[in-house]
N, C-alpha and C positions, 0 to 999 in steps of 0.2 A: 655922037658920043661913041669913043669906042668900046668896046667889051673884051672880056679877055675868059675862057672858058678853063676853070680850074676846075680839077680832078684826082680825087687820088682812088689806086687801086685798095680793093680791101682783102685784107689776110686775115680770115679768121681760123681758129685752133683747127678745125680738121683740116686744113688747106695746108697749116703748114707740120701737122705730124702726118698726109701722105706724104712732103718733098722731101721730110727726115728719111722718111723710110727708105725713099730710092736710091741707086746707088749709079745713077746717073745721070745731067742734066736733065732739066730743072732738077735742084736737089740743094736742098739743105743741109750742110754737115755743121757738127761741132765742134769749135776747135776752143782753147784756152781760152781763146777771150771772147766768145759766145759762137752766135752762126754766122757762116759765111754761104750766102746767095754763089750757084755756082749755075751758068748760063751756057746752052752752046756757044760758042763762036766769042765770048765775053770775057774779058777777067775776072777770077774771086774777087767777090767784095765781100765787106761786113755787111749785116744784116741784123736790124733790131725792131723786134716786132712792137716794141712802144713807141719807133719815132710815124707807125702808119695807123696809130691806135685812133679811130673817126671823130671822137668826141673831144679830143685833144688837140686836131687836126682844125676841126670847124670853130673849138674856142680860138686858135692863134689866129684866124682868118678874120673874126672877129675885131682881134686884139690891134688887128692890122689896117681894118678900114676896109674890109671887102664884106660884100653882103651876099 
């Protein structure tokens, strides 16, 4: 049987009001349409700290047939 090892990182509030605060990669800015994840060597991305919230994470895992 195979297996397959899923994982998500977690972001919790003081993790992500230090990467607000810096003002260089790793670093969270605010733009209009909320934050943008900003990585050395990486492109901006969007960044929304509900789509990595645990309990919502592990209900769709759920929802999906993995245990």
């Amino acid at each position: 049987m195979a297996t397959t090892d899923l994982h998500q990182h977690l972001w919790p509030e003081a993790l992500l009001a230090a990467l607000v605060r810096r003002s260089a990669p790793p670093r969270l800015r605010r733009d209009a349409g909320g934050l943008i994840l900003e990585l050395a060597g990486e492109p901006p991305a969007a960044f929304s700290p509900a789509a990595h919230d645990p309990v919502a994470r592990a209900a769709m895992a759920v929802a999906d047939g993995i245990d």
